[in-house]
C-alpha positions as CSV (number, residue, x, y, z in Angstrom):
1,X,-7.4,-35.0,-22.9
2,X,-5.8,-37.9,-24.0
3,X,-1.8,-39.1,-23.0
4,X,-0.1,-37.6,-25.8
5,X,-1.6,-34.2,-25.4
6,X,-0.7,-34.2,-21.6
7,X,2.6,-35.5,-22.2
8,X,3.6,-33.1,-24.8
9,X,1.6,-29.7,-22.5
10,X,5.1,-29.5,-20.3
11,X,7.8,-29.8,-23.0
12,X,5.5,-26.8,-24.4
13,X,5.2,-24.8,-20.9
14,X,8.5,-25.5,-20.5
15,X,9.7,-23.6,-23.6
16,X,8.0,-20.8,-22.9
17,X,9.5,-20.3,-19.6
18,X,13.2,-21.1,-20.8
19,X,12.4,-18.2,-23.6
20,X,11.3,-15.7,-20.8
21,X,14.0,-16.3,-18.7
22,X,16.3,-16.0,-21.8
23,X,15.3,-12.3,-22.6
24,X,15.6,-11.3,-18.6
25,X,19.1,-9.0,-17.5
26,X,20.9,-9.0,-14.5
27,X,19.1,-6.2,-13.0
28,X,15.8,-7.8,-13.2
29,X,16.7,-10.4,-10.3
30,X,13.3,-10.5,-8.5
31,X,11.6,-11.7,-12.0
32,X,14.1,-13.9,-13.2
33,X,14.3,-15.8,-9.6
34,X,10.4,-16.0,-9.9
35,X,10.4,-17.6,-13.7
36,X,13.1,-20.0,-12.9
37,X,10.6,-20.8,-9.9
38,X,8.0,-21.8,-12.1
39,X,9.7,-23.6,-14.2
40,X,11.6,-25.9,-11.6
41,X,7.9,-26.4,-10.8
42,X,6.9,-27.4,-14.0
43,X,9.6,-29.5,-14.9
44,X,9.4,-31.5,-11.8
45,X,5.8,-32.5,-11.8
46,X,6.1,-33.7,-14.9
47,X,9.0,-35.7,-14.2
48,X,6.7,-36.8,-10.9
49,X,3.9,-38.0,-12.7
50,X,6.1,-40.1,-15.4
51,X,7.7,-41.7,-12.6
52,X,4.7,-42.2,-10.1
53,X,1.4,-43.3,-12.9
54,X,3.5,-44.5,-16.3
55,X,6.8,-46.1,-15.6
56,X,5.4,-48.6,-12.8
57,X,3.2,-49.7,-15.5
58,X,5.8,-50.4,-18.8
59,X,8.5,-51.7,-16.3
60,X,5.4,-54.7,-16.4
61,X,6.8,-54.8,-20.2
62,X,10.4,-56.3,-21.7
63,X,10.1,-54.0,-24.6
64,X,9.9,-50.9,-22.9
65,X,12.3,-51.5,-19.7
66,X,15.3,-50.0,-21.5
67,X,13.2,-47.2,-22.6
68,X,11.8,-46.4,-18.5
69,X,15.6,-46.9,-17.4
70,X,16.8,-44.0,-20.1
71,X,13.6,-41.7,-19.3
72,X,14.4,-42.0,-15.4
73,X,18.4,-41.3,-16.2
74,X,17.3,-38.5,-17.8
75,X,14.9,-37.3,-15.1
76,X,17.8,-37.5,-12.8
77,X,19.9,-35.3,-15.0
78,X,17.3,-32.7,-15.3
79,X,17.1,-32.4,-11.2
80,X,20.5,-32.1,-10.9
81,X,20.8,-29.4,-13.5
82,X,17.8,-27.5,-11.8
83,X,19.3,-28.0,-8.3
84,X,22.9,-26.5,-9.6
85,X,21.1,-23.5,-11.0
86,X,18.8,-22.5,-7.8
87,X,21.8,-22.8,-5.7
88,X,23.5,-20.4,-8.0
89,X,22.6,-16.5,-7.7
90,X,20.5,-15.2,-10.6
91,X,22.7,-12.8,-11.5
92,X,26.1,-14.6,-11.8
93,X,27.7,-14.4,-15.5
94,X,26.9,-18.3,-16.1
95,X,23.5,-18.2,-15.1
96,X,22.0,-18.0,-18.6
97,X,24.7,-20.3,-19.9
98,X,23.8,-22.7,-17.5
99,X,20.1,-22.2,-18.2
100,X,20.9,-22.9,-21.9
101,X,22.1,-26.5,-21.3
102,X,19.6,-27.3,-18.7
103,X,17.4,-26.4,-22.0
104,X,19.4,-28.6,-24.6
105,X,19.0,-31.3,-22.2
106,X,15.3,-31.2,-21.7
107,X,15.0,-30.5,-25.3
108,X,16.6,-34.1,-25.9
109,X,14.6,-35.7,-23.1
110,X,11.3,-34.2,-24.7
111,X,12.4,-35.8,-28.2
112,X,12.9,-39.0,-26.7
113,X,9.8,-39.4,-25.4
114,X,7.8,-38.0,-28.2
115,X,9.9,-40.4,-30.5
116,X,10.5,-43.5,-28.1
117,X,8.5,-43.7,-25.1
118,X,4.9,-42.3,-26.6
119,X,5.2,-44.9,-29.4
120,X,5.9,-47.7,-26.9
121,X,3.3,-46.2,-24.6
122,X,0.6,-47.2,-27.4
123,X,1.7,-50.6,-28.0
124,X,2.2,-51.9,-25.1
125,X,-0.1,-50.3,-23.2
126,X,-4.6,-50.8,-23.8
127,X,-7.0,-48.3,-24.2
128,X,-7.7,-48.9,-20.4
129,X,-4.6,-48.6,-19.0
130,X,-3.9,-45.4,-21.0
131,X,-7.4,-43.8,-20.3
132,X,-6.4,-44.3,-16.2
133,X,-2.8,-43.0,-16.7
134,X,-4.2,-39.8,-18.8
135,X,-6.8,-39.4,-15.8
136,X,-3.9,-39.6,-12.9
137,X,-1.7,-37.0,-15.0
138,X,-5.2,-34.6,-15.2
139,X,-6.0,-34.8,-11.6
140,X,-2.0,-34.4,-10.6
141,X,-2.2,-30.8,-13.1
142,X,-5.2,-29.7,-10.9
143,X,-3.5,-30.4,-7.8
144,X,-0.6,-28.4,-8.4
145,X,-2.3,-25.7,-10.1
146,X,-4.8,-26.0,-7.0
147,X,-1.5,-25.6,-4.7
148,X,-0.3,-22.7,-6.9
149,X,-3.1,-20.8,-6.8
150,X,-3.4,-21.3,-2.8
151,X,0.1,-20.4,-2.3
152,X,-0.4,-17.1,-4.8
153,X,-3.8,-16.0,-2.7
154,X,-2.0,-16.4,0.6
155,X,1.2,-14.5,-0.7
156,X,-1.5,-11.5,-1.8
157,X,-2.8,-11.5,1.5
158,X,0.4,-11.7,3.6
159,X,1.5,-8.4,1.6
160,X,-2.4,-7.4,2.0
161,X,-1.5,-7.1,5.8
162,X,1.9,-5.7,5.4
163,X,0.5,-3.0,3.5
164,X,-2.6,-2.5,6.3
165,X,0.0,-2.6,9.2
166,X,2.2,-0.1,7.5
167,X,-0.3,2.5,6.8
168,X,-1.8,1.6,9.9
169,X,1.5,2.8,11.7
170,X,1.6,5.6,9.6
171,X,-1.8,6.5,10.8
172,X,-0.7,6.5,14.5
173,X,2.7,8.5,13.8
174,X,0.2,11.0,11.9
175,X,-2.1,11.5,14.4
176,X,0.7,11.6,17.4
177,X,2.2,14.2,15.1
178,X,-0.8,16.1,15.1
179,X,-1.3,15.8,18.6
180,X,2.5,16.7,19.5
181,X,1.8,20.1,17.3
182,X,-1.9,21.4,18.7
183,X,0.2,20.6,22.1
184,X,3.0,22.5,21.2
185,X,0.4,25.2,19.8
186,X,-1.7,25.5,22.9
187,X,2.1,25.7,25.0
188,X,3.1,28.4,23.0
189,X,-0.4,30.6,23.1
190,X,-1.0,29.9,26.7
191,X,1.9,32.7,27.8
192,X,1.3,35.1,25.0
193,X,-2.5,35.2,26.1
194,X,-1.0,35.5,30.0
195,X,1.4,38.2,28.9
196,X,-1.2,40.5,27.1
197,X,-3.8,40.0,30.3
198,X,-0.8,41.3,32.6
199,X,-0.4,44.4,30.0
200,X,-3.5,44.8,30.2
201,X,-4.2,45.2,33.6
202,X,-1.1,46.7,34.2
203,X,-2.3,49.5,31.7
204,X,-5.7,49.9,33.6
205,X,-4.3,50.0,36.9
206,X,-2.0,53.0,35.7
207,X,-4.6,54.5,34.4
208,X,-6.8,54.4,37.6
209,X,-4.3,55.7,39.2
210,X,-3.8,58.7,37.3
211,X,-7.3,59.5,37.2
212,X,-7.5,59.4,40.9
213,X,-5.0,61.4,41.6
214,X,-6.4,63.9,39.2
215,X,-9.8,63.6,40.6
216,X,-7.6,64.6,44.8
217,X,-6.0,67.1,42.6
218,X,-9.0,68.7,41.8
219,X,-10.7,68.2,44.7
220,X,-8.0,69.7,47.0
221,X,-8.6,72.8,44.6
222,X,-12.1,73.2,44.8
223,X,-12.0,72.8,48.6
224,X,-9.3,75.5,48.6
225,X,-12.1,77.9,46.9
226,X,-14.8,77.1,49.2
227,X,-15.3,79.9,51.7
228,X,-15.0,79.5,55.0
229,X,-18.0,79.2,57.5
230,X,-18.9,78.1,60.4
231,X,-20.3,74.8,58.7
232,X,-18.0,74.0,56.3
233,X,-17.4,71.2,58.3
234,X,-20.9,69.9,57.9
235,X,-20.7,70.9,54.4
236,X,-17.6,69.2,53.7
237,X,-19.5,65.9,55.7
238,X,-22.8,66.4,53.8
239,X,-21.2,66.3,50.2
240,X,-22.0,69.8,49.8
241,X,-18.8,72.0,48.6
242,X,-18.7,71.0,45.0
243,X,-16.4,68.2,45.6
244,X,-18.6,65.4,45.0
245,X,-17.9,62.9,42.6
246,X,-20.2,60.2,41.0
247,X,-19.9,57.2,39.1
248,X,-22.0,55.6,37.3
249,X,-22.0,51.6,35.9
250,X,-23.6,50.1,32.6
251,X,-25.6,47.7,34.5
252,X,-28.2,50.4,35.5
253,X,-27.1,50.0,39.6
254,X,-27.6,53.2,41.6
255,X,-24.2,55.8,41.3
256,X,-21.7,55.6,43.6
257,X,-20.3,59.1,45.3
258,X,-16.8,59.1,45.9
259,X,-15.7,61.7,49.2
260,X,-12.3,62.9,48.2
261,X,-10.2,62.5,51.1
262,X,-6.5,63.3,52.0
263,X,-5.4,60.0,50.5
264,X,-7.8,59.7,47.6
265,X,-9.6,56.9,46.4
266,X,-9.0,54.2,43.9
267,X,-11.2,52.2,42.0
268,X,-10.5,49.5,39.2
269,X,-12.3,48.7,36.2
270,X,-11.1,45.6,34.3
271,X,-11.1,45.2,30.5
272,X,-11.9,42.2,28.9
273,X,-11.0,41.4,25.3
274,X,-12.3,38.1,23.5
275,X,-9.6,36.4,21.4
276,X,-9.7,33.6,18.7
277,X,-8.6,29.9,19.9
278,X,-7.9,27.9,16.6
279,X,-8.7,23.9,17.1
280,X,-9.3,21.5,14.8
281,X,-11.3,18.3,14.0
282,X,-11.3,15.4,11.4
283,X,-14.2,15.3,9.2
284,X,-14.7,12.8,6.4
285,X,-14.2,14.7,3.0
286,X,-15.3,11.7,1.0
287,X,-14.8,8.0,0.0
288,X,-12.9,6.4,-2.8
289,X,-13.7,2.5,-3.4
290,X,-11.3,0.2,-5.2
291,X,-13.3,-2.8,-6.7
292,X,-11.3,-5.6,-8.4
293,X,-13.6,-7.5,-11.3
294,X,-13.2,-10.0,-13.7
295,X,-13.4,-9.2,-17.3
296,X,-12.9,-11.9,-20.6
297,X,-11.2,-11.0,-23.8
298,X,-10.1,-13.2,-26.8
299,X,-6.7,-13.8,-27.1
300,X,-5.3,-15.5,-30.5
301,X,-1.4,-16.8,-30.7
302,X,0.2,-18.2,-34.0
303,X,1.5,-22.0,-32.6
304,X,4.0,-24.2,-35.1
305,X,2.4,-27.8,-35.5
306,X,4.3,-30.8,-37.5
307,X,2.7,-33.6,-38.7
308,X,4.5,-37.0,-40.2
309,X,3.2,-38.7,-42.5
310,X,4.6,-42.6,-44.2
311,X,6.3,-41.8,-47.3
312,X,6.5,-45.2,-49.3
313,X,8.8,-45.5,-52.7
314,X,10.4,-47.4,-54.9
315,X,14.9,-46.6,-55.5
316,X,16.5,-48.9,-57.1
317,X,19.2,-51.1,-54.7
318,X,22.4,-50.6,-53.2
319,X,23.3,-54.1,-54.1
320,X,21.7,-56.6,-55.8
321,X,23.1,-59.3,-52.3
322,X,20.5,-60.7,-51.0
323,X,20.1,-60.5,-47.0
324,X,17.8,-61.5,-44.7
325,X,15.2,-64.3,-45.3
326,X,14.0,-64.9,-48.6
327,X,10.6,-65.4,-50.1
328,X,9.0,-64.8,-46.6
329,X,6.1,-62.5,-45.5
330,X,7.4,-59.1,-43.9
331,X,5.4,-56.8,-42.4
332,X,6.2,-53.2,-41.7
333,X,3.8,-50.8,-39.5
334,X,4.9,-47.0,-39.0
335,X,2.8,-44.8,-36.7
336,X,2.1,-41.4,-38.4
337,X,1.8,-38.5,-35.9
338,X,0.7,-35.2,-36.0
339,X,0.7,-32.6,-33.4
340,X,-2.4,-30.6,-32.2
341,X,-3.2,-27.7,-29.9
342,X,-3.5,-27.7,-26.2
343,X,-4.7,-24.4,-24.8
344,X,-3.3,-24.0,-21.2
345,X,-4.1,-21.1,-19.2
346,X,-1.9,-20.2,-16.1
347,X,-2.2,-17.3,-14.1
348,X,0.3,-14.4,-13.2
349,X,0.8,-10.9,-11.6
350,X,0.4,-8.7,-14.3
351,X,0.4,-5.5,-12.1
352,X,-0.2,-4.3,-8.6
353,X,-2.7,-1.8,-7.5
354,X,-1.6,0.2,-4.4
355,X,-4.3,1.9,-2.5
356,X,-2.6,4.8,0.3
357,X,-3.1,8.3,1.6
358,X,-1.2,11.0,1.1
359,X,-1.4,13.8,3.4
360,X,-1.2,17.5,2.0
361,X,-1.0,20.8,3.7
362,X,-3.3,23.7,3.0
363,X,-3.7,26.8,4.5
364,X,-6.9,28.2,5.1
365,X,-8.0,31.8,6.8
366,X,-11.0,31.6,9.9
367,X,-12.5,34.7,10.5
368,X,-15.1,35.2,13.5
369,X,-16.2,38.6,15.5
370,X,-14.7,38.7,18.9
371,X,-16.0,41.8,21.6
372,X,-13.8,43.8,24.2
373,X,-14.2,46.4,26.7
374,X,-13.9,50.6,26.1
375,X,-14.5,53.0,28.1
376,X,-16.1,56.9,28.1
377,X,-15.2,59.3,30.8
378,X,-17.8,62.7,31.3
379,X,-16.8,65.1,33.7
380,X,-18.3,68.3,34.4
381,X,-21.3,67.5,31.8
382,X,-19.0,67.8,29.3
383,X,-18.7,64.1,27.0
384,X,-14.9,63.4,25.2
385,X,-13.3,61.0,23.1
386,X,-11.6,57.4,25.0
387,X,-9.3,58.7,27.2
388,X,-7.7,54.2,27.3
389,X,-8.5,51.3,26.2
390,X,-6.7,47.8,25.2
391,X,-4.5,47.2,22.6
């Protein structure tokens, strides 16, 4: 790229930047403190390279001192200008009247040069000299936009890791949350399941109880109807006056004879009931996978260009006075000038995509076959219904 075009790529940035921060309101603080950041950027590396690769070398020249003293005055005006407005808050009432001059005077400083100090540039200035100050502005633009683009990656990543940290917390608090509640769960169960094993056996023990002294009842009765001989004694002893009683277990052992005696005789039979314990587990229910790519479009933008041109004619005099030498060569040369395009690309958050989970509740029913105990009574060779059994 050659001087010109350099030169001319930050009055152009520039604009662009003073018309976005134009159409920003009060409200919108966070953007307009970011556009007025870019544009303090831009504005000062251009004043930078002017002052660090171009004016050391036209000071060398007579002809274009007074033009480097005026472009360096005016550097100095801009700075202050930009200084005044990023001490000021964004959203004061003279902001964007502030902004306005700031704009009117770069406006002026950018005329100046295009008019003054490009035009000087060429004539006192070779081809040489211009080439190496064109290729120090170039490398000076990748620098910064090297540095920008550093700075913008490390920014994504710092709120990369905020992001991770805070979901990362959330995370912990979810799972501690879900811990604290199968806790409290398994607290509140344990008792319920102690209090129904206590009713239960309090239940069977009554029972027993009143079967046994049923089974003396009847027992006293039957020995009441027994004759009496001279060995109902050993009759009584050898189980043989109708009072025997037998029991019987599921497990196929051999029955057990109860004597009925004066005091009876108890015997308990526990009943055990299964019941459902809920837990639960985290399973993965599937992946989702954000991918960011790189896709090119063509973009098209209407840009105004001016061109001057040497207009020679012929008017007739003011005066007919002659001034000036007479009868002498005179030579006249006028630069014509014309602008062209230079495409620019620089880079910006256009939106931000935020990857988080959200947790839900559901309910959900479990169903599962749990077994308990019953029991059958016969008597007498007679069979009835369940006289107990758990609730």
């Amino acid at each position: 790229m050659t001087l010109r075009s350099l030169m001319q790529a930050a009055p152009a940035k520039a604009t662009e930047f003073f018309a976005r921060l134009s159409e920003t309101s009060d409200n919108a603080l966070k953007t307009r403190e970011r556009l007025f950041a870019e544009l303090k950027s831009e504005l000062e590396l251009h004043a930078d390279l002017e002052e660090q690769h171009l004016f050391p070398l036209l000071r060398k020249h007579a002809e274009t001192r007074e033009l480097v003293a005026n472009a360096i005055k005016d550097n100095k005006d801009v700075r202050a200008r930009l200084e005044a407005l990023e001490n000021l808050p964004k959203n004061h009432e003279t902001f964007l009247d502030k902004l306005t001059e700031l704009q009117k005077a770069f406006r002026q400083h950018a005329r100046d040069d295009k008019k003054e100090l490009l035009p000087a540039v060429q004539n006192a200035l070779s081809e040489e000299q211009v080439q190496t100050v064109a290729e120090k502005f170039e490398t000076g633009l990748a620098e910064a936009s090297q540095a920008k683009q550093a700075e913008a990656d490390e920014r994504r990543m710092a709120s990369r890791r905020q992001r991770e940290q805070a979901e990362a917390a959330q995370r912990e608090d979810e799972t501690a949350e879900r811990s604290a509640s199968e806790m409290s769960d398994q607290t509140a169960e344990a008792p319920r399941q102690t209090a129904e094993m206590a009713v239960r056996t309090g239940e069977a023990a009554t029972e027993s109880v009143r079967q046994t002294r049923r089974g003396t009842a009847e027992g006293v009765q039957r020995v009441a109807t027994v004759p009496f001989t001279p060995f109902f004694f050993w009759d009584l002893m050898l189980g043989r006056s109708g009072g025997q009683l037998e029991r019987s277990s599921d497990t196929g052992r051999f029955p057990v004879t109860l004597d009925p005696a004066p005091g009876g005789t108890e015997e308990v039979i526990p009943l055990l009931e299964e019941t459902l314990v809920i837990g639960k587990r985290v399973v993965n229910s599937g992946t989702t996978r954000v991918r960011r790519f790189v896709v090119e479009s063509a973009v098209e933008q209407q840009v105004a260009l001016y061109d001057e041109k040497v207009v020679v004619e012929r008017r007739r005099p003011v005066t007919d006075v002659a001034t000036g030498e007479s009868f002498t060569e005179l030579s006249i040369e006028v630069v014509e000038t014309s602008e062209v395009p230079i495409v620019t690309k620089g880079v910006h958050v256009r939106e931000e995509i935020v990857v988080r989970k959200q947790r839900s509740k559901r309910e959900t029913t479990v169903g599962a076959t749990v077994r308990r105990d019953e029991i059958e009574i016969q008597q007498s060779g007679r069979r009835r219904p369940t006289l107990a059994h758990t609730t």
